[in-house]
C-alpha positions, 0 to 999 in steps of 0.5 A: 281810781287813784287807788288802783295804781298799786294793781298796775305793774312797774313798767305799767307805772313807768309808762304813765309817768312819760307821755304817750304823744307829743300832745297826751299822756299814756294810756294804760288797759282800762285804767287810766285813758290819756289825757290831752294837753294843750299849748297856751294861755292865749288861744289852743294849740290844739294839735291836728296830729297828736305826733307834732308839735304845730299844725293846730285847730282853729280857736280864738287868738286871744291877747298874749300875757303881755297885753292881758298883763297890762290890763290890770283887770282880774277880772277881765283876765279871768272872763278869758280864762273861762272862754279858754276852757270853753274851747278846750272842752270843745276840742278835747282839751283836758290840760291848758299849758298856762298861764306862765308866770316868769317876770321879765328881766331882759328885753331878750327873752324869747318868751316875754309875749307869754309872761305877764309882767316884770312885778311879781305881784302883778304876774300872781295876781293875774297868774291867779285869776287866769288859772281860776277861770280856765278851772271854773270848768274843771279843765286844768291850768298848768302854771310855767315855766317854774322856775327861773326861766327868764331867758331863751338863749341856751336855755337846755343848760344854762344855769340861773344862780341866784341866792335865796331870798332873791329866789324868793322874793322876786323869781318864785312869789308869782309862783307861790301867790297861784299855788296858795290861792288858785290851786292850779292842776299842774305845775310844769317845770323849767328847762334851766338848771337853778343853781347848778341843778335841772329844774326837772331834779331839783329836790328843793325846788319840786318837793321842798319848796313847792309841794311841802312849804307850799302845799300844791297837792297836783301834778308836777310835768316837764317842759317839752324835752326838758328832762336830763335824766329820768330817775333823778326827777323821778325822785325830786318830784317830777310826775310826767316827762313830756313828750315820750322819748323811749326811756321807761325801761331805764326808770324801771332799771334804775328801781330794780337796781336799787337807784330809784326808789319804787314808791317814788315812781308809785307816787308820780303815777298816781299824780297821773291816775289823780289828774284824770279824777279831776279832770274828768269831773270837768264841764263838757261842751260841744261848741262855743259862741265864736262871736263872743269869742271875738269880742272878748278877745278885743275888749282884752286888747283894747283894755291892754293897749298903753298910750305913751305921751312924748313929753317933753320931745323924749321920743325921736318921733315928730307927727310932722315929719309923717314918720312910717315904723318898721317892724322887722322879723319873721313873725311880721311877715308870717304871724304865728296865729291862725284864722279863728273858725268855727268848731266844726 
C-alpha cells in the first residue's frame, strides 16, 4: 500500500500530511481512508462530532499518569494499556493520543495529571509498558508531548533553552527508552520551541535525534495547532499537521517554487499510507466487559494512592482538631470525566 504514494498527485500528497477533522486524517480515493485519533491515555476522548474537540462517548475513566505513575507496577500499567485499546477497537479508534511522558519540573504545570513522574527512568519504563499493551492490539500509541514541554503558561512560544547533555539525560531519555524498546506507532511533537526552534521544525530533534540516533521508523504528528509554518516542518520531519487549517496549497506552493523539497512531503505521506498498514492489521472488537473495566480502573488507583505518615507534627493537620480539606477550581465542582456506559 505504501508504495502507492508515488501515484498520488502533489496536493493529494499535501493533503494526507494535514488532518481531515479535528479528530481524523484525510482520506484520499480509494487509497488511504482516514484514520481515527483519540485523546488519551486514561480513558477515550472519542468524539461524538468529529468537527469538535469535546463532547466525547462513554468509556472507562481510567486513573490519569500521575496515579498509574505512582504504581510502580509495569505490569499493571500495561493490563490498562490492553483495556484501552479494547475500547478503542470498540469505538473506532485506531491512534490513542499516549501515553505522555514529560517529567514534571514545576508544580504549575497544567499537564502534570497526564505525565507519569518527575524521574526519567520511572516515566520510560512505565511510557513502555503503556504503549506495549494499547499495541499488543495493533491500535497505535502516540508518545507526547515531545520534547520539553513542562509547562503550560505560554506554551504556543515559549522557548525551553537547555544545553545538550541536560536534554539528554533528564528531558529526552523517557523518550529514547519507549522509542528503542516499545516502538510506538507515533510520536507527537510539542507546542514549544527548544532552543529558539518549534519543535514541530526542528530538524535535530525530529530526524536527527529521533529518527536517525534512535531508529523510530513511525509516523511524527503535531500537537492540536501546534504547527507555525508548514514546509518547515515538512522538511524537519514532521508527518501529519493536526488539526486541518486550509494551508496545502501553501505546501504545494512552497515545492513548486523550490522551497520545499518534493520527496520530503513524499516521505511524510507514506508515513501516513504506512500507519494505516499497521493499523489496519489490528484486533477488531465490538464490545468490552464494562465491569472489568471497572474494576481495573480501581485496583490502578488503589495501587496508585500514596499514604504520608505526619512524623514528627510536619504537617499542620491534627485529627483532633476535626480539620475539614478544601478543594478549590473549576474541576472540583464540575470534573472533566464522563459517566462510563456500555457500548452500545
Amino acid at each position: 500500500m505504501s508504495d502507492r504514494v508515488t501515484d498520488l498527485t502533489l496536493a493529494e500528497q499535501a493533503s494526507l500530511t494535514s488532518g481531515g477533522t479535528a479528530w481524523t486524517t484525510t482520506a484520499v480515493r480509494d487509497v488511504v481512508r482516514s484514520l481515527h485519533l483519540s485523546d488519551g491515555p486514561h480513558g477515550l476522548r472519542r468524539a461524538q462530532d468529529e468537527s469538535l474537540l469535546s463532547a466525547g462517548v462513554p468509556a472507562t475513566c481510567f486513573p490519569p499518569a500521575v496515579t498509574s505513575g505512582s504504581t510502580w507496577d509495569p505490569a499493571l500499567v500495561r493490563r490498562m494499556g490492553t483495556a484501552l485499546a479494547r475500547e478503542a477497537s470498540a469505538l473506532g479508534v485506531d491512534v490513542i493520543l499516549g501515553p505522555g511522558i514529560n517529567i514534571k519540573r514545576s508544580p504549575l504545570c497544567g499537564r502534570n495529571f497526564e505525565y507519569f513522574s518527575e524521574d526519567p527512568h520511572v516515566s520510560g519504563v512505565m511510557g513502555a509498558a503503556l504503549v506495549e499493551g494499547i499495541q499488543s492490539l495493533g491500535v497505535g500509541a502516540c508518545v507526547k508531548h515531545f520534547a520539553v514541554n513542562n509547562q503550560e503558561t505560554d506554551r504556543m512560544r515559549v522557548s525551553a533553552d537547555v544545553d545538550e547533555r541536560t536534554l539528554r539525560e533528564l528531558y529526552l531519555s523517557a523518550f529514547e527508552h519507549v522509542v528503542r524498546e516499545a516502538g510506538p506507532y507515533t510520536v507527537m511533537a510539542s507546542y514549544n520551541r527548544i532552543n529558539g526552534v518549534y519543535a514541530c521544525e526542528n530538524l535535530w530533534l525530529l530526524t536527527q535525534v529521533l529518527r536517525q540516533e534512535w531508529g523510530f521508523d513511525g509516523l511524527v504528528m503535531s500537537d492540536w495547532g501546534a504547527v507555525d509554518d508548514r514546509a518547515a516542518a515538512l522538511a524537519a520531519g514532521l508527518d501529519l499537521q493536526m488539526p486541518p487549517d486550509g494551508t496545502d496549497r501553501q505546501v504545494v506552493a512552497a515545492v513548486e517554487d523550490g522551497r520545499l523539497d518534493r520527496a520530503a512531503v513524499t516521505a511524510a505521506a507514506t508515513r501516513v499510507l504506512q500507519l494505516r498498514e499497521r493499523v489496519d492489521r489490528a484486533q477488531r472488537f465490538d464490545d468490552w466487559d464494562v465491569d472489568a473495566h471497572h474494576e481495573l480502573a480501581r485496583e490502578a488507583a488503589r495501587a496508585g494512592a500514596v499514604l504520608l505518615k505526619n512524623d514528627g507534627g510536619l504537617l499542620p493537620l491534627d485529627p483532633a482538631a476535626h480539620l475539614t480539606v478544601a478543594v478549590i477550581g473549576e474541576f472540583a465542582r464540575t470534573p472533566a470525566t464522563r459517566a462510563t456506559a456500555a457500548p452500545e
